[in-house]
C-alpha positions in Angstrom: -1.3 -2.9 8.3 -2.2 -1.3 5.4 -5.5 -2.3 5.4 -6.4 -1.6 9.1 -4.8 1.8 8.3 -7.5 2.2 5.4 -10.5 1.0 7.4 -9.3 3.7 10.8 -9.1 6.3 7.3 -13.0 5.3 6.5 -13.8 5.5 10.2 -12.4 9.2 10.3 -13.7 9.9 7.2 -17.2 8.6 7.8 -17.0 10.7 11.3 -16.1 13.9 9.6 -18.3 13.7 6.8 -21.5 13.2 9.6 -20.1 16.4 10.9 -20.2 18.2 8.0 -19.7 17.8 3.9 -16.2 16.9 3.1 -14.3 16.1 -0.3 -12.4 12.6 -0.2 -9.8 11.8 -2.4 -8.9 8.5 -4.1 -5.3 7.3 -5.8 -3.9 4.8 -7.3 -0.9 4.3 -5.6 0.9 1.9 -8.0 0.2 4.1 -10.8 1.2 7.6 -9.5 4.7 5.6 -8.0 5.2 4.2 -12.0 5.6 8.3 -12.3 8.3 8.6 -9.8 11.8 9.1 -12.1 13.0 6.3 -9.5 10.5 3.9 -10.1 12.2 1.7 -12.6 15.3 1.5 -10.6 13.4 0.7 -8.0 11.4 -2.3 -9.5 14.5 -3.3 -11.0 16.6 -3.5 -7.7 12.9 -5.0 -6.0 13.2 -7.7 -8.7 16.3 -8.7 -7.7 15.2 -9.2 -4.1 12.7 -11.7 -4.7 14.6 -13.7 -7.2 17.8 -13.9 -4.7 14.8 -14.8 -2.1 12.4 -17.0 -5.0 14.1 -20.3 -3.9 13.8 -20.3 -0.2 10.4 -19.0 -0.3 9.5 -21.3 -2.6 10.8 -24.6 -0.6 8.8 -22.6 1.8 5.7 -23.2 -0.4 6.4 -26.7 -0.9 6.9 -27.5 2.6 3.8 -25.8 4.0 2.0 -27.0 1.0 2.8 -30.7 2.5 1.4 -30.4 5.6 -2.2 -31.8 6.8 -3.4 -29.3 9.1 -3.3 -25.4 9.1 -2.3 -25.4 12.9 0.8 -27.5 11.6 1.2 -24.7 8.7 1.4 -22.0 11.6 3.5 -23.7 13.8 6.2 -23.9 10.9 5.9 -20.2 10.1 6.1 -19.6 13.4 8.9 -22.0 14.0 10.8 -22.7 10.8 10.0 -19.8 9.1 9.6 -16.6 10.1 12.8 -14.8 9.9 13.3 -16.1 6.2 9.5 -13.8 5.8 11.0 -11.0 8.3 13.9 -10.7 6.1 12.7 -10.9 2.7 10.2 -8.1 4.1 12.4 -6.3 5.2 15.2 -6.3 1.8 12.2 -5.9 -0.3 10.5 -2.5 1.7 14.7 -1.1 2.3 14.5 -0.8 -1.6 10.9 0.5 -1.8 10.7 2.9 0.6 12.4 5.7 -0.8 10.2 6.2 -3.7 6.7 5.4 -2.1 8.0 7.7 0.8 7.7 10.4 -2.3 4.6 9.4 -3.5 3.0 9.1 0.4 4.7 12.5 0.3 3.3 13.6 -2.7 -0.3 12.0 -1.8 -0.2 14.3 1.2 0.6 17.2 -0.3 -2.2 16.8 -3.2 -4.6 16.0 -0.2 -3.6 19.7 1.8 -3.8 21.6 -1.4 -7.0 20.4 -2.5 -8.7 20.4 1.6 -9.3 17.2 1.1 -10.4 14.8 4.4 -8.9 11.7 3.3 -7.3 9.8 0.1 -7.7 6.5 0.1 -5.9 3.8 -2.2 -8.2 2.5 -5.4 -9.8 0.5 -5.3 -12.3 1.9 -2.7 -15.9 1.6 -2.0 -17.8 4.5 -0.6 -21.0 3.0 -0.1 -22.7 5.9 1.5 -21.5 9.4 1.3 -23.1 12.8 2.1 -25.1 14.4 -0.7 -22.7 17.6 -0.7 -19.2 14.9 -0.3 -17.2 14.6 -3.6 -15.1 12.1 -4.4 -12.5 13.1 -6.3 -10.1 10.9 -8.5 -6.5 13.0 -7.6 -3.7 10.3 -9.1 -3.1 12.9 -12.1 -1.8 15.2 -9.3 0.3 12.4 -7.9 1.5 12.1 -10.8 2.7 15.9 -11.7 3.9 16.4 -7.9 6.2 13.1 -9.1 7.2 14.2 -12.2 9.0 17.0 -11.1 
């Protein structure tokens, strides 16, 4: 999701930027949330999920791990194991989400301060960009917008 969310961001932003010159932003999103006064509660309580999960996602592991074919694999996940997945998803992104709500919140308000097009999560690869387009590195903002 994220990722298709990234490559409709490049679309836009390539679109735009053919239009006329526009500044992008990049952040790194793990790094300005490690700023968030939350954030160690947060992996702490996130920790906790996945060892309370670790054992059943494990056997998980093993089982698929056994099996011949990947059309048997995806049966099983389909089958056997997707609400196990669904639910440790879903425990793990109930304790995330109210810090990296903050820092998408933060992200966005660094990107309408600065007039910014896009900001897209490092790492990124701009391959071609307009000769008047910056890209401009704007965690450090993250990061003071978190902070206080």
């Amino acid at each position: 999701m994220v990722k298709t969310a990234m490559m409709t961001a490049a679309l836009a932003v390539g679109t735009l930027v053919g239009a006329a010159a526009a500044d992008i932003g990049v952040v790194d999103f793990d790094l300005a949330a490690q700023s968030h006064p939350q954030y160690a509660a947060m992996r702490q309580q996130a920790q906790k999920v996945e060892r309370e999960y670790a054992p059943r996602l494990e056997a998980m592991q093993t089982d698929l791990g056994g099996m011949k074919t990947d059309a048997d694999r995806e049966a099983a996940v389909q089958d056997k194991y997707q609400a196990l997945i669904e639910s440790f998803l879903k425990a793990r992104n109930q304790v995330m989400a109210p810090v990296m709500g903050d820092v998408e919140k933060a992200v966005e308000a660094v990107r309408a301060e600065k007039k910014l097009v896009a900001v897209m999560d490092v790492p990124v690869s701009i391959v071609v960009k307009d000769a008047k387009t910056e890209v401009v590195d704007v965690t450090p903002l993250v990061q003071q917008k978190l902070k206080k």
